[in-house]
N, C-alpha and C positions, 0 to 999 in steps of 0.2 A: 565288863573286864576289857581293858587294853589289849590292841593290837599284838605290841607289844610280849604284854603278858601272855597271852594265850600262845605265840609262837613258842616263848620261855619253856613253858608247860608241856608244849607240843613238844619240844627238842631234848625235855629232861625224861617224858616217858622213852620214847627213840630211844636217847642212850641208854635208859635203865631195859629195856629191849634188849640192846645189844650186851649188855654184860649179862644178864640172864640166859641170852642163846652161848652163850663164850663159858658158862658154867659158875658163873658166881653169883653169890647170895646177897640180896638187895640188903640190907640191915636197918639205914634210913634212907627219907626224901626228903629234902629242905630242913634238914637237920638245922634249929637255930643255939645257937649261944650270943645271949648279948645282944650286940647290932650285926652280929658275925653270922651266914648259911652256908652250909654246906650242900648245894644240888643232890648229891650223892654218896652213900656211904656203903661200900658192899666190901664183901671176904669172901676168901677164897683161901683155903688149907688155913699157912698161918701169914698171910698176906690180909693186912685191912688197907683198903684202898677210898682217898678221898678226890673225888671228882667235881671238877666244873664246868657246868654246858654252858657251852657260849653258840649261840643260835642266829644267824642273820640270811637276810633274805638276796644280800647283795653283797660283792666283796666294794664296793665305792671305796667305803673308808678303812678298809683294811682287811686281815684277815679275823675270825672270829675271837681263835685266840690271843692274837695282839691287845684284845679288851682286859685282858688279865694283867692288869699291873704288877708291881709291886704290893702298894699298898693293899689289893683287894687280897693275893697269895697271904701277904703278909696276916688281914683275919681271919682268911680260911683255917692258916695254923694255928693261931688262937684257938679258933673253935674244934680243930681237931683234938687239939694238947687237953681240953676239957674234955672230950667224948674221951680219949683214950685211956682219961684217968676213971671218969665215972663208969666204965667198964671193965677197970683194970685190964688192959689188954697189953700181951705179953710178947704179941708176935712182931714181924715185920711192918713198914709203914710204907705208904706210898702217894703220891698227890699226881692225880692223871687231869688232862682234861681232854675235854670232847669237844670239839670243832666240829659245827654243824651248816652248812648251807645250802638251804632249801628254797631254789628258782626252779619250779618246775620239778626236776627231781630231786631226790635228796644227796648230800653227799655226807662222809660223816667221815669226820680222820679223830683216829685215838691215838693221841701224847703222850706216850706216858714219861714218868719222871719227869712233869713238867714245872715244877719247882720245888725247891726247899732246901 
């Protein structure tokens, strides 16, 4: 496995860590529809919340979440708009992400309402 990857992996358990210490229920990991993932899928009352870690080891070329375009937001919603029918879910929606950078120590910032 990639560098790379394994950091991904490493930065999506973290978040899902942190939304479990914060009181919400993990639902899925790497939820796919299509060519479309969701890192994370967790709820809380009537709050379903869709997440993306964005994990780097260095700010060089930016900040973490700066990697979330458009277009990538753009099929997260796809693939949310699919989960939340094949669940019927009736409640509230939300799209957070988690910005992660880990040099040494870790730092973690949560966004929420970070697009849609």
């Amino acid at each position: 496995m990639s560098k790379n990857k394994e950091l991904g992996l490493e930065g999506e358990q973290l978040a899902a860590e942190y939304f479990k210490k914060k009181g919400w229920k993990i639902r899925e990991m790497n939820y796919r529809y299509r060519r479309s993932e969701i890192d994370i899928i967790a709820s809380q009352n009537d709050l379903l919340l869709f997440v993306e870690v964005k994990t780097r080891t260095n700010t060089n070329y930016g900040l973490p979440e700066q990697f979330v375009d458009e277009k990538k937001a753009g099929n997260i919603i796809k693939a949310a708009d699919h989960y939340i029918l094949e669940i019927d879910w009736k409640g509230n929606v939300r799209f957070d992400i988690i910005s992660i950078i880990k040099k040494g120590q870790i730092e973690l910032e949560h966004i929420e309402d970070a697009f849609y």
